[in-house]
SEDREN-848371 format. One record per residue: residue number from 1; y, z, x of N, C-alpha, C in turn. Coordinates in steps of 0.2 Angstrom, whole numbers. Example, Ala and Ser with C-alpha at 12.3 -4.5 7.8 and 13.67 -1.06 7.14 Angstrom:
BEGIN
[1 [-28 39 66] [-22 39 62] [-16 39 66]];
[2 [-11 35 64] [-5 36 68] [0 39 64]];
***
This chain:
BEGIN
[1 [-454 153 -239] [-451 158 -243] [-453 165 -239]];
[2 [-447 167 -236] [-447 176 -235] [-445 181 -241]];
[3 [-452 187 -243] [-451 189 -246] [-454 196 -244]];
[4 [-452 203 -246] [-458 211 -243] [-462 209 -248]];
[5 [-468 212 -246] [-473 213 -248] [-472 221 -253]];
[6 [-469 219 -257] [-469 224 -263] [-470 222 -269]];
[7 [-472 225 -275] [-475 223 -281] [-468 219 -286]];
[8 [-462 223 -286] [-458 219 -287] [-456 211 -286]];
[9 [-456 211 -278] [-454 207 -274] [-459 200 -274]];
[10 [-463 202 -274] [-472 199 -277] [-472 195 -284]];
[11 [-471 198 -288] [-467 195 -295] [-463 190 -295]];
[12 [-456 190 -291] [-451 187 -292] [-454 181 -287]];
[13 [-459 181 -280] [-459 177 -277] [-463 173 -281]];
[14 [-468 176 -286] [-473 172 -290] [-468 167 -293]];
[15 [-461 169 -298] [-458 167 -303] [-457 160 -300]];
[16 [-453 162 -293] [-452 157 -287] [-455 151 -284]];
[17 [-461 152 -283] [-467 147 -282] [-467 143 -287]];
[18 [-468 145 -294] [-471 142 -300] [-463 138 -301]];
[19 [-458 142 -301] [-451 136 -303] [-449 131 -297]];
[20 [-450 134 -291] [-447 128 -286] [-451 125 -281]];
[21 [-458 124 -280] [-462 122 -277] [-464 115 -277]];
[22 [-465 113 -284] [-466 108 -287] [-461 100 -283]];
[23 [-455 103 -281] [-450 99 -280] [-452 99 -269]];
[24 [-456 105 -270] [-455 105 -264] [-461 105 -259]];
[25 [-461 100 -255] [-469 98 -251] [-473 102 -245]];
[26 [-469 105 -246] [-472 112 -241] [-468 119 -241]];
[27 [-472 123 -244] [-468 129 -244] [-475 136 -242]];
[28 [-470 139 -236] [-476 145 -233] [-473 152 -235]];
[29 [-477 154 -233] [-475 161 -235] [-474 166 -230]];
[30 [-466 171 -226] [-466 174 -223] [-465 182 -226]];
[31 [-473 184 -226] [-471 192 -228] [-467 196 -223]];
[32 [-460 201 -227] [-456 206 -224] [-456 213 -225]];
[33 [-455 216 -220] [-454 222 -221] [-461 230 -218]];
[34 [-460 235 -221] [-465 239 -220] [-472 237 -222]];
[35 [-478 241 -220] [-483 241 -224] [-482 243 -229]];
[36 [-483 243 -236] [-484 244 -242] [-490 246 -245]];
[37 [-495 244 -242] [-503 244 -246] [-506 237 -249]];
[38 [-499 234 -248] [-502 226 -252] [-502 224 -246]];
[39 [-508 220 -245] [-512 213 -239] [-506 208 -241]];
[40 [-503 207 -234] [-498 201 -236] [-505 192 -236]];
[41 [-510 196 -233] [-515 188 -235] [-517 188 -242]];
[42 [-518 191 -247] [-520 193 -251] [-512 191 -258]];
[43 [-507 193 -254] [-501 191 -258] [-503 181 -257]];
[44 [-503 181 -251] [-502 173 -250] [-506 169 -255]];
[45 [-511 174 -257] [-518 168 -259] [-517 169 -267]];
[46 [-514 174 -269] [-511 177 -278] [-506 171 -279]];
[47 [-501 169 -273] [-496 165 -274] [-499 157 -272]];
[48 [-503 157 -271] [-506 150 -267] [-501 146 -265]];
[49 [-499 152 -259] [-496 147 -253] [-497 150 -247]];
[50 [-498 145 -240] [-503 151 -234] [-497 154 -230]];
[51 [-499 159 -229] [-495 164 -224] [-495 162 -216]];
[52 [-488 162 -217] [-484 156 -211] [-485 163 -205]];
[53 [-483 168 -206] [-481 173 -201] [-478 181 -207]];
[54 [-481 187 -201] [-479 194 -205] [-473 196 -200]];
[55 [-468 201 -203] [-462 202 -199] [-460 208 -201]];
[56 [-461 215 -196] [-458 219 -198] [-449 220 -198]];
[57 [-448 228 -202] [-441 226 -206] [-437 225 -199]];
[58 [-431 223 -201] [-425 221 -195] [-419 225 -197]];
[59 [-418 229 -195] [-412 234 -197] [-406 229 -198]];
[60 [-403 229 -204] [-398 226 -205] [-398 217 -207]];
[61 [-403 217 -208] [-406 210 -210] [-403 209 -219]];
[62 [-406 214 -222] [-404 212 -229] [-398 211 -231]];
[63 [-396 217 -229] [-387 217 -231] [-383 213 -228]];
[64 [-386 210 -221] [-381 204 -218] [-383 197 -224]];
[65 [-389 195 -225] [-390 190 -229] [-387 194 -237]];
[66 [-386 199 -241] [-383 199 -244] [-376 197 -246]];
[67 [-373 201 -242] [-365 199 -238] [-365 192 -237]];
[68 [-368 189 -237] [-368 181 -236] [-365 180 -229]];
[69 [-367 184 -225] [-365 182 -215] [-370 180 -215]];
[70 [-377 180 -217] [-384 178 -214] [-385 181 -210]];
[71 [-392 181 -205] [-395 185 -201] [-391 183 -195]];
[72 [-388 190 -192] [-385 190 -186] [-390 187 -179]];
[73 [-386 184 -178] [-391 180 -170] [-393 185 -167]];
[74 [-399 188 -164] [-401 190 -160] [-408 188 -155]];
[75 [-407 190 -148] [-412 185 -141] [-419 190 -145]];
[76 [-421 195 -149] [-427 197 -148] [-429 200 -155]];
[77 [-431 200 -157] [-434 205 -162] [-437 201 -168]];
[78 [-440 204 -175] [-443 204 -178] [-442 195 -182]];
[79 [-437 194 -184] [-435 187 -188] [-435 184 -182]];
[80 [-434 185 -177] [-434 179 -171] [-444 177 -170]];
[81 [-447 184 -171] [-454 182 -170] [-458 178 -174]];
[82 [-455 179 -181] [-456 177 -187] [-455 171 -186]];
[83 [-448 168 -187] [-448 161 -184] [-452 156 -181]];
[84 [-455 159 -176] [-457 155 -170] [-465 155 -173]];
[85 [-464 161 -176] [-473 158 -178] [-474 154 -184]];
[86 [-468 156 -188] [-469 150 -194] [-467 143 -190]];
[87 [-463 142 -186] [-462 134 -184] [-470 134 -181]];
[88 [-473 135 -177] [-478 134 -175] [-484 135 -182]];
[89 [-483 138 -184] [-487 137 -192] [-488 130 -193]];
[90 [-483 127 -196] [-480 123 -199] [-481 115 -196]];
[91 [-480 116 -189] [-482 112 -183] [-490 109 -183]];
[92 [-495 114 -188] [-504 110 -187] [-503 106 -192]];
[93 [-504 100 -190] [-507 94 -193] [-510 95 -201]];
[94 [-515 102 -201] [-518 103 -206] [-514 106 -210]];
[95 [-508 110 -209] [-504 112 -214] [-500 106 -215]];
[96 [-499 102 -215] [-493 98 -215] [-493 97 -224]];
[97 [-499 97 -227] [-498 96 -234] [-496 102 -237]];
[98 [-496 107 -234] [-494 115 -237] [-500 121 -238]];
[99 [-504 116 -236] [-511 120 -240] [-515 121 -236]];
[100 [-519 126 -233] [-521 129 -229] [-529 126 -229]];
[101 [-532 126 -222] [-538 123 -222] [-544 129 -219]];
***
């Protein structure tokens, strides 16, 4: 689940975890965007799900996934680092059940 680290967004990803989790055996959490003041570790552990990777914002990110094109392909930047470390997250044995050790 990518979500910012803002109090709104915090809420809905609560709503989130609590309705679609259940069906599903592994869910992380990629905090997005600015600093805010809220610890995206601190979000992870409110949501109790472990923080896969943090990603600053990527210009053009939202409105491309709004507009339903998705994230525009690019060789370098913020969501491509994201990526790599939540697959590498995701990749330890010890998360394999979702749940941080």
């Amino acid at each position: 689940m990518a979500t910012p680290v803002t109090r709104p967004a915090g809420a809905a990803a609560a709503h989130a975890v609590r309705t679609l989790t259940p069906g599903v055996p592994r869910t992380f959490l990629v905090a997005r965007g600015p600093a805010t003041g809220l610890d995206p570790g601190e979000v992870s552990q409110l949501l109790g799900v472990p923080l896969a990777a943090e990603m600053a914002d990527q210009r053009g990110l939202t409105e491309a996934v709004e507009l339903g094109v998705g994230p525009l392909p690019r060789r370098r930047g913020p969501l491509l680092r994201a990526v790599r470390a939540t697959l590498a997250r995701v990749d330890r044995p010890d998360l394999r059940s979702g749940v941080a050790t």
